[in-house]
C-alpha positions in Angstrom: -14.3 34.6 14.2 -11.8 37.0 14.4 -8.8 37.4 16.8 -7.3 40.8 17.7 -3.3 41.1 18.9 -4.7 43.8 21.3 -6.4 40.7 23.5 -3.1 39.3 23.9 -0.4 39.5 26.9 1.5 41.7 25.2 -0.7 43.9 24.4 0.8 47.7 25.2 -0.3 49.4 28.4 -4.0 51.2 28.1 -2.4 54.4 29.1 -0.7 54.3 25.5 -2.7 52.4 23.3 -5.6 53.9 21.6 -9.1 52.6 22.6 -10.9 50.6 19.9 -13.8 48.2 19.2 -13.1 45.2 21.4 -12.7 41.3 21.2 -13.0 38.9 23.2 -14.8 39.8 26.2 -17.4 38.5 28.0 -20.1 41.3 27.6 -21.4 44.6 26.2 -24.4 45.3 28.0 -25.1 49.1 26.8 -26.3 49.3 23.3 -28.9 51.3 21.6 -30.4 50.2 18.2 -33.3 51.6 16.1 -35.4 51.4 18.2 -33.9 54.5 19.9 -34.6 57.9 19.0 -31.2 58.7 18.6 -29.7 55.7 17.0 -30.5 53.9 13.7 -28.5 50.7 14.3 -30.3 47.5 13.0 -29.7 45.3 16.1 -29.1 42.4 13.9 -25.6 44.3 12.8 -24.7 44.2 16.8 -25.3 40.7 16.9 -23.4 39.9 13.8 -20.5 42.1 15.0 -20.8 40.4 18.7 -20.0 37.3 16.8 -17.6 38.3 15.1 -15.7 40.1 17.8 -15.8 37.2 20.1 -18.4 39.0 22.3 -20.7 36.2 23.8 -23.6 38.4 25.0 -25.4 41.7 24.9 -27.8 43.6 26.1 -29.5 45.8 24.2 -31.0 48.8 25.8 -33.3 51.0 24.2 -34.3 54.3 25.9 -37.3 55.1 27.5 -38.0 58.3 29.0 -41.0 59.3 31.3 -41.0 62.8 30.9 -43.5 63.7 28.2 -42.2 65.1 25.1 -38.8 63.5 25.6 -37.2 61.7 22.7 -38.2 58.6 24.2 -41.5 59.5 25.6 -43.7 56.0 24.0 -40.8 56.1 21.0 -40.8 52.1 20.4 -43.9 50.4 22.0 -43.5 47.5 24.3 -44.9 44.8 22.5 -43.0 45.7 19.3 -39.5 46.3 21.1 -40.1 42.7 22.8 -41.7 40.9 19.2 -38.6 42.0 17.8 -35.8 41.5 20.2 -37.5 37.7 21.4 -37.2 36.9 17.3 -33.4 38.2 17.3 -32.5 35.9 20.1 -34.3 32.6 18.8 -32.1 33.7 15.2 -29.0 33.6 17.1 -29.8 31.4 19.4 -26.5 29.1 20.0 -24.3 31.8 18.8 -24.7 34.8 20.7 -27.0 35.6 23.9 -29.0 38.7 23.5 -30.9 40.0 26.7 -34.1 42.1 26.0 -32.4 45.4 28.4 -34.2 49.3 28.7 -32.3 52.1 29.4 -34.8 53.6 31.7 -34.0 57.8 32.2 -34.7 58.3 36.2 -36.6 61.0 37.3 -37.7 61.4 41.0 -40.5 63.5 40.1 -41.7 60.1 37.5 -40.7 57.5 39.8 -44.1 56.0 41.0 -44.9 56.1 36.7 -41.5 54.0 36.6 -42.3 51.6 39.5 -45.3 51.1 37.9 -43.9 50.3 34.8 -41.5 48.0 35.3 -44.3 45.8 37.6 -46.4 45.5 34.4 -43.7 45.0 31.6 -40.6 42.0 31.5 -37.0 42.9 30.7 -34.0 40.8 31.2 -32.1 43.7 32.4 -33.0 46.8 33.6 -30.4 49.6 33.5 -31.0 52.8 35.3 -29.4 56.2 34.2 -30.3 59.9 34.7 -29.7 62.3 31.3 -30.2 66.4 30.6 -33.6 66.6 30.0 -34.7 69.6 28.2 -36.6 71.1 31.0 -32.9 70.5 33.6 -30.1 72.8 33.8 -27.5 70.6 31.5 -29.3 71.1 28.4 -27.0 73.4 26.0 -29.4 75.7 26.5 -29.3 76.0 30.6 -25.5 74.7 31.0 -23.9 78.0 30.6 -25.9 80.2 32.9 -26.1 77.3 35.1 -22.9 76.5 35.6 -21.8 80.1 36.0 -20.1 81.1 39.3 -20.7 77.7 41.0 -17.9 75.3 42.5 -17.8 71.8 40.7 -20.0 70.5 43.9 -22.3 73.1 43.2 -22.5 71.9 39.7 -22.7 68.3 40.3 -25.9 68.5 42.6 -28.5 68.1 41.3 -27.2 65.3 38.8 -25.9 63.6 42.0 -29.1 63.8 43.4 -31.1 62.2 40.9 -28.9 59.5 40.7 -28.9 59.2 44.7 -32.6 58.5 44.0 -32.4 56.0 41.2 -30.1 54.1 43.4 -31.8 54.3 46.7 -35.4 53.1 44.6 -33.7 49.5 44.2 -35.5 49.3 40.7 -32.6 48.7 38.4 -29.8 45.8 37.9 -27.3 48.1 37.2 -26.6 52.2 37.7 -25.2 53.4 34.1 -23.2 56.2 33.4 -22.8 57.1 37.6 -21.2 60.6 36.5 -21.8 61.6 33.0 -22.2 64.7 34.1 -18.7 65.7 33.4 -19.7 65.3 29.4 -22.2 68.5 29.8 -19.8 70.7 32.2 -16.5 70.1 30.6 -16.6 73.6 29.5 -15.7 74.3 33.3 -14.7 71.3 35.0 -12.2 68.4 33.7 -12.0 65.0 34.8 -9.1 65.8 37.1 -11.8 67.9 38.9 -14.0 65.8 39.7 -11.1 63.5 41.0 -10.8 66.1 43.6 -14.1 66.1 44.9 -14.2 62.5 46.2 -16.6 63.3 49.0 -19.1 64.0 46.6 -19.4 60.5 44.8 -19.0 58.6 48.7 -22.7 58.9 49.3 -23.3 57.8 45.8 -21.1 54.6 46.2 -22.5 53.9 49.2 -25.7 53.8 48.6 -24.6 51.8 45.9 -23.0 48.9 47.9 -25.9 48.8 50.4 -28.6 48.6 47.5 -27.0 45.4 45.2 -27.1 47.4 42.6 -24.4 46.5 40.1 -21.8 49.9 38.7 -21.6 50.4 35.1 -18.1 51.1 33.9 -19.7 52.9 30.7 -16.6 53.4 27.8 -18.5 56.2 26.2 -16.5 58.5 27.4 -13.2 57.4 26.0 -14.7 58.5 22.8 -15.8 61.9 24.0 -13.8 64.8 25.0 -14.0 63.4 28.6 -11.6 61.0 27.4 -12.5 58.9 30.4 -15.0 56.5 31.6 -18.0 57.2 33.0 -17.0 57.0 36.4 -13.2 56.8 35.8 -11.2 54.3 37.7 -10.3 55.9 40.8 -14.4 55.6 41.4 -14.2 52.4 40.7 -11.5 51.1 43.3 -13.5 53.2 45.5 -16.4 51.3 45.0 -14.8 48.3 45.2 -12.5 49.6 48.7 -16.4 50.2 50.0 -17.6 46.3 49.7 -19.1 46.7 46.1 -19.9 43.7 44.5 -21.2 44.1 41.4 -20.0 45.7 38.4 -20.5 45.9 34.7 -19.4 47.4 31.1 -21.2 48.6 28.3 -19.8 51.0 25.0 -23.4 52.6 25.3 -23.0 52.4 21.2 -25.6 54.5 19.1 -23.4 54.1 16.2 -22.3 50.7 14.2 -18.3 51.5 14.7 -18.8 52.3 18.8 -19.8 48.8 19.3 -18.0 47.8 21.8 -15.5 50.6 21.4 -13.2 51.2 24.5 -14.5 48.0 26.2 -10.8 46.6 26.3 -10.1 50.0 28.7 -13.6 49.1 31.1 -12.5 45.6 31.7 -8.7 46.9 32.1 -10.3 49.3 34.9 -13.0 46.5 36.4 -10.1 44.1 37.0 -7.6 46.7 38.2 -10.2 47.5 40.8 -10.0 44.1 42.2 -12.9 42.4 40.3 -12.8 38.8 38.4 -15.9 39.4 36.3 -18.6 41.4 35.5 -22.9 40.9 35.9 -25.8 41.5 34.1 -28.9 40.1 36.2 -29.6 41.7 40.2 -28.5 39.4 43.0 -27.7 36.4 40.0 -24.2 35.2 40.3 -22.9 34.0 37.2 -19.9 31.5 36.6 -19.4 33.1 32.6 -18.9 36.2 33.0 -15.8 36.0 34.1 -13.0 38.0 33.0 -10.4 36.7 31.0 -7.3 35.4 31.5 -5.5 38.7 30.0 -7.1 40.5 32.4 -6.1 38.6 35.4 -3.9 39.9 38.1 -1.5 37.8 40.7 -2.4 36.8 43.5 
């Protein structure tokens, strides 16, 4: 197994160092293999590079869209996506913990077809996350027109909304991705913009606390021209200031090299904001998944 001077106390500040795969921590819980549309990752290769980067679990999370004619509209069946995930874990079994996870796309208009769902089929973790559909205004087709003349809150609305929803249904572990939104309107808005709209994201957050939901810090954006998380750290504290709980990291890879990528940023901002480990399962309270001792602060 591998060691890493970036997990070391020494290690330079986050605010200069450049973000990287990751070792050493206690979880990446957003991964997307082959079983994806838009990934061809064998997820043996994520479990060989979890052990090899010190990562003791993951969750891989395959997407699953309701909307029909989506890229994951009935992709991967159920019964193959579980046959093949159950044999992974019994193969590493003792070495790394693998969690059979769905990335579920939320959709108000699909939600009794999710509810439905999710009664009939098993995961171990259920993350909940709202994209551009094709038939939505951030599709590079829409975003343009769409975003035309509006103010950022304008922008951010109906996004907001649909994630409003898939927090206030109380079917998922964890919220992913709380404001990827800024990926599709960068164009217009930059991160600093949303910074200064706070008032938006409060209803979001709250909701959040009251549901026991956990927050995704998701480090995809470190790798794209957001160059932040998705939600960046202020949101975080936030959460945290408003009686948050729960909270948890994933690199959302789709590629073999973004494994884990940027996770050593998401666990710098989960500790900053005044948590001492991370969760995977609703309402389970888990003594090993607690950060480590690099990431630590006095007091």
């Amino acid at each position: 197994m591998k060691t890493d001077p970036r997990t070391e106390p020494s290690s330079e500040p986050a605010s200069r160092r450049k973000p990287a795969q990751a070792f050493n921590v206690p979880l990446d819980a957003h991964l997307h293999t082959d079983l994806s549309p838009d990934s061809r990752v064998p997820m043996e290769l994520y479990a060989a590079q979890a052990f090899e980067r010190g990562i003791p679990e993951i969750a891989l999370t395959d997407h699953l869209d309701f909307l029909p004619g989506a890229p994951a509209y009935e992709y991967a069946d159920y019964p193959t996506r579980e046959r093949k995930i159950r044999e992974l874990q019994e193969r590493w079994a003792g070495k790394v913990r693998i969690r059979f996870g769905v990335e579920l796309t939320y959709e108000t208009r699909f939600e009794p077809e999710i509810r439905k769902h999710l009664a009939s089929h098993r995961y171990d973790y259920v993350l909940g996350t709202c994209h551009a559909m094709w038939d939505g205004p951030y599709t590079r087709e829409h975003v343009a027109a769409f975003a035309a003349g509006k103010t950022l809150k304008e922008a951010v609305a109906p996004y907001f909304a649909e994630v409003l929803g898939a927090i206030r249904s109380g079917m998922f572990d964890t919220i992913g991705h709380l404001d990827q939104c800024k990926l599709w309107l960068n164009d217009w808005f930059k991160p600093a913009d949303f910074a200064a709209i706070p008032e938006a994201y409060e209803p979001l957050l709250v909701a959040l606390v009251e549901s026991g939901s956990a927050l995704e810090v998701n480090s995809s954006g470190l790798r794209h021209r957001t160059g932040e998380t998705y939600p960046g750290p202020w949101v975080v504290r936030r959460f945290r200031e408003l009686g948050g709980q729960r909270v948890t990291t994933g690199s959302d890879s789709h590629l073999p090299d973004c494994f884990a990528f940027g996770l050593e940023e998401a666990y710098e901002i989960v500790a900053a904001a005044g948590f001492d480990r991370v969760s995977l399962e609703r309402a389970v309270e888990r003594g090993d998944l607690m950060l480590p001792e690099r990431f630590r602060r006095p007091g």
